[in-house]
N, C-alpha and C positions, 0 to 999 in steps of 0.2 A: 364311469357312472353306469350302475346297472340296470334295469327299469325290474319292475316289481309287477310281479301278474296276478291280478288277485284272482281265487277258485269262481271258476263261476258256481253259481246257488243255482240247483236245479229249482226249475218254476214247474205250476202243475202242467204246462202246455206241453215241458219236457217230458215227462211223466204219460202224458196222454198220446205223445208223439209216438213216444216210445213201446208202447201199449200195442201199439198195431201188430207190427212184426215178431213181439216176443207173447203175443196171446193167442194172434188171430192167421188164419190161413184160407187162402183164397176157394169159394167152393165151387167156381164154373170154371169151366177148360179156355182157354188154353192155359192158364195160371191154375188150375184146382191142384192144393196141395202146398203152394208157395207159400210166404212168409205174405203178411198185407201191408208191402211198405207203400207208405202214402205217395201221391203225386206230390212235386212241389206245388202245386196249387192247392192241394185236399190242404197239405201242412202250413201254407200261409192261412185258410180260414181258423184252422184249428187254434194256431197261434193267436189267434185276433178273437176268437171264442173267447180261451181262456183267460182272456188278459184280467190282469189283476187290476183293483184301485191301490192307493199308498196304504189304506187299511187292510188290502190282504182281501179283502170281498172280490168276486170275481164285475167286473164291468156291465157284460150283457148278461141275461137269463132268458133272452131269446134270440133265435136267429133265424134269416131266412137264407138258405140255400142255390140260388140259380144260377145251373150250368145248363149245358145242351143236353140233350137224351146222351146214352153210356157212356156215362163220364164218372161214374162210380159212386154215385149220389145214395142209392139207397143202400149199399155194403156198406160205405163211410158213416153213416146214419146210423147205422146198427150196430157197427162199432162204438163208435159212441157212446149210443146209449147203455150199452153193456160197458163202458168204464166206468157209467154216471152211477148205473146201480150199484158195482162191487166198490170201484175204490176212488167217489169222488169224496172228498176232505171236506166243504164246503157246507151239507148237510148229512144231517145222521140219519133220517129216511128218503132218501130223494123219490121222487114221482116224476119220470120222463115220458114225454108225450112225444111221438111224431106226428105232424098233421101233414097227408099226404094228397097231393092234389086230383087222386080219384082214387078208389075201393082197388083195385089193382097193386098198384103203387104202392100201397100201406102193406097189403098181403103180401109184396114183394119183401119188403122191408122186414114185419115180422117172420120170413122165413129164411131171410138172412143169418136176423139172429139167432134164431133156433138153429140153424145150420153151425155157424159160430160156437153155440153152446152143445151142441151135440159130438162136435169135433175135437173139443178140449175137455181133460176131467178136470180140470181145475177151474173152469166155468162151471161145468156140469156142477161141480158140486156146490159151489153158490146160489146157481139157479135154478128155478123152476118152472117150467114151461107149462101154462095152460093155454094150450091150443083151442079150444070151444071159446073161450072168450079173449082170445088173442092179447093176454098178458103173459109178462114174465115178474116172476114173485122175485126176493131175495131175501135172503135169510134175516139183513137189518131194517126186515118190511119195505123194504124198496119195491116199487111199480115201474112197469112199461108200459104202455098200452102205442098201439100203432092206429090210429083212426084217419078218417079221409075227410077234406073239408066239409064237405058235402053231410057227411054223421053229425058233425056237431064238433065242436073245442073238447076242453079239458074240465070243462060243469063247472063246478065251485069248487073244485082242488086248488092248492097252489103248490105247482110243479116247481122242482128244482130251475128247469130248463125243458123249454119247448120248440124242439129243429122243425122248422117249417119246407116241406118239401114241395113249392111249387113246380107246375107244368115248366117245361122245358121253353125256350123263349120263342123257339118257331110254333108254339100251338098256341090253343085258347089261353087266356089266365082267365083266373076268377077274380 
């Protein structure tokens, strides 16, 4: 008796898994340059992000983030966000918001992505960085924007998906 393997179906968490290392390359030293393969822990959120319902709709549309300080929160973040603009399936203009637990944090974050999108032309050419008002456009009107609690939320849009970057657990929360 034989047993029968069935293919696995890639899901979109494979997909976004897989996104890191074949898009993205790390831009501080000692890694500046490398492939961005996730931590096993970045890839258990990820996985647990993108979890599907039995309809196919994704589970959450928001999440909260908390690790310790470098633990690769806002690189992860940024990545991210840039898979949600070019190739999430889910909607056909998505609006990604980071809300980052101070004006810092955020500016970290958007210049990740910029980093990210400056380093690949095949971002480059999806995207568009306006730095004066810390968005990134994309061609299917997709938005970024990176803002800090403290600014305000997401107004009256309704974002694809909103990663919540609180303080680190040994500091303040808000």
């Amino acid at each position: 008796m034989s047993a029968v393997l069935e293919p696995h179906v890639r899901t979109q968490a494979d997909r976004v898994v897989d996104f890191f290392p074949q898009y993205l390359r790390h831009t501080h030293d000692p890694l500046a340059g490398d492939p961005f393969c996730l931590e096993p822990f970045q890839e258990e959120f990820i996985r647990a992000l993108f979890e599907q319902q039995e309809d196919g709709t994704r589970l959450y549309k928001q999440a909260v983030y908390a690790i310790p300080r470098k633990n690769g929160k806002s690189s992860m973040m940024a990545g991210l966000a840039i898979y949600m603009l070019i190739f999430d399936q889910m909607v056909s203009s998505p609006q990604v918001f980071i809300a980052a637990a101070s004006r810092d944090q955020a500016n970290e974050t958007f210049e990740y992505v910029c980093a990210f999108v400056r380093e690949n032309p095949v971002l480059a050419k999806h995207l568009r960085v306006v730095k004066a008002r810390k968005e990134i456009h994309c061609a299917k009107n997709s938005l970024y924007a990176s803002q800090s609690f403290r600014k305000g939320g997401a107004g009256s849009c309704r974002p694809a998906i909103i990663l919540l970057l609180p303080r680190s657990p040994q500091t303040h929360t808000i």
